[in-house]
N, C-alpha and C positions, 0 to 999 in steps of 0.2 A: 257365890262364885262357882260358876263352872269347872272341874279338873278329868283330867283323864290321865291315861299312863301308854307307856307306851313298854311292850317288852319288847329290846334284844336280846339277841340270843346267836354273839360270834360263833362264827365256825372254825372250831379248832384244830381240824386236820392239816392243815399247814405248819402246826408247831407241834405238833405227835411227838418231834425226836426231844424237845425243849423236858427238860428234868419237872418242870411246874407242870405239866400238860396233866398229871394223874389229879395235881391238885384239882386245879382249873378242871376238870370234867363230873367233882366231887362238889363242887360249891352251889349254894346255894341261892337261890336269887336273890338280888339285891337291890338299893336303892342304889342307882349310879349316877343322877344327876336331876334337875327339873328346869324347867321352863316357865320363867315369868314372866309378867306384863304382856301377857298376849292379849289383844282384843279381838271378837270375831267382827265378821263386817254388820251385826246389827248392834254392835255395841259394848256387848257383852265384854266383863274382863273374864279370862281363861287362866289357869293355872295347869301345869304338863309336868308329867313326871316319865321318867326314863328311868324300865324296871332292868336288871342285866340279870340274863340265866347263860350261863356258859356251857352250849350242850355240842358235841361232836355232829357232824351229819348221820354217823353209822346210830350214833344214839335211838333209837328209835322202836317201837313196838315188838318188833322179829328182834331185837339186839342184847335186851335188859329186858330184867324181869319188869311184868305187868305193873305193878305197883307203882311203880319208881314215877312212870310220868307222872301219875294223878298224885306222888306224895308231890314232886315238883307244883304241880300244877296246883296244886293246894296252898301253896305254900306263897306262890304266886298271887291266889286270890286273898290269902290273909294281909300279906301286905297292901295289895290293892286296898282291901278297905282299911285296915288303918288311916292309911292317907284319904280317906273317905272319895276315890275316884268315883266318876260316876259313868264312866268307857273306859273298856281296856283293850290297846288293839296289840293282837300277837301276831299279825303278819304271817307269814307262811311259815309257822312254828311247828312244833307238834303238837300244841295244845289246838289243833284247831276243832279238834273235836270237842271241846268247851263251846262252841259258840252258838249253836242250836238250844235256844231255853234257858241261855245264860240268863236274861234279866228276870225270872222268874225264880231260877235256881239260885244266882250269886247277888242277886240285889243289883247288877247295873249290865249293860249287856256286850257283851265281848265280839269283838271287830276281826275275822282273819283276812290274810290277803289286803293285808294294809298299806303294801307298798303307794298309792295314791296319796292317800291320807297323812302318810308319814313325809313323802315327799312335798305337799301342801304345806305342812308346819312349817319343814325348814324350810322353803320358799317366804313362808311368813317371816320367820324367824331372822333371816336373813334380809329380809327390807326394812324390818324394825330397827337389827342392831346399828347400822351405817346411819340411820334416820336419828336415834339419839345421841350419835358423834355429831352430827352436823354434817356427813362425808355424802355426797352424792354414788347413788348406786353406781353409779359407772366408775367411780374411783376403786372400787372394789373387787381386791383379788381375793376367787374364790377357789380352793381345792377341792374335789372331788375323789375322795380314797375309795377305790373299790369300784370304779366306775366302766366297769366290763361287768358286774354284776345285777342283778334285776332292780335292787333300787337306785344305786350307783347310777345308771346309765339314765333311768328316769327322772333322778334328782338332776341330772347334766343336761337333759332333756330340755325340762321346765327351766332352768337357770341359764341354759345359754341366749336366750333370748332378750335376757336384761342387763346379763352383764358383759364388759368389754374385758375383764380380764379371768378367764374361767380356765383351770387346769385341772386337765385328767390322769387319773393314775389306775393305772390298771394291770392284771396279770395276764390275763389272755388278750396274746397280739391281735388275734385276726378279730376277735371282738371287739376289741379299745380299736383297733385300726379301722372297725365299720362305722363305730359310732362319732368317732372321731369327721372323718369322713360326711356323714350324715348331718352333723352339728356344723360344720363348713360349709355344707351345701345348701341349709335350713338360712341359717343366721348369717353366713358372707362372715 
């Protein structure tokens, strides 16, 4: 069986004032959920796992000492292989400096700028599950949290096209007000 992983990695400047936020910026990555019965289109069953690293945006290179990413990042490929992945996509993380000679250096080879990739799934994800109820795609109300944001808006992108009931949620007006806008004008 095919498996890959997928890491997020919320951004926690929005809950800065929240008493947990020192926690949550101290944790470590985790297993936070996976993805079964996937098939790809030649057949294949897939198995998907969803890694969570809770890092601030300021977190970064110039913020925290040197070490800290790579112990992260480390720590992130040890789990990866536990679960014996065999992709890891971190999306526009900080590790993306991992991705150059991953599959030589970590044994499988690592994916940045995965927003595509990651919006594919759940496009997949999302036609499988209504499909094992028996619920026709179009009976299906879909939310989209965060959907003024880069995957957000891409995930709304690809899904407004299939579905008759799709909501958007987002923090930025003039952004959610474009795309909104744009998905009106795309799909009627």
């Amino acid at each position: 069986m095919n498996s890959f992983a997928i890491l997020v990695q919320p951004r926690l400047s929005s809950v800065s004032h929240n008493p947990g936020y020192q926690i949550l910026t101290r944790t470590s990555a985790f297993l936070a959920g996976s993805l079964e019965g996937l098939v790809s289109l030649s057949g294949h069953e897939m198995q998907g796992w969803v890694i969570c690293l809770p890092l601030i945006p300021a977190q970064n290179q110039d913020t925290i000492p040197g070490d800290f990413n790579y112990q992260q990042a480390s720590k992130v490929i040890a789990l990866s292989r536990k679960l014996g992945v065999k992709i890891l996509g971190v999306g526009e993380s900080v590790f993306e400096e991992l991705a150059p000679n991953a599959a030589s250096k970590y044994g499988f080879p690592i994916l940045s700028s995965g927003n595509v990739y990651r919006a594919c799934i759940i496009r997949s994800l999302l036609r499988q599950v209504p499909k094992c109820r028996g619920i026709p795609l179009s009976q299906v109300k879909v939310v989209v949290v965060g959907a003024s944001g880069a995957l957000g808006r891409l995930c709304a992108q690809v899904l407004a096209g299939e579905l008759r009931n799709l909501v958007l949620v987002g923090i930025s007006e003039k952004e959610f007000g474009l795309l909104a806008t744009q998905i009106l004008y795309e799909t009627g």
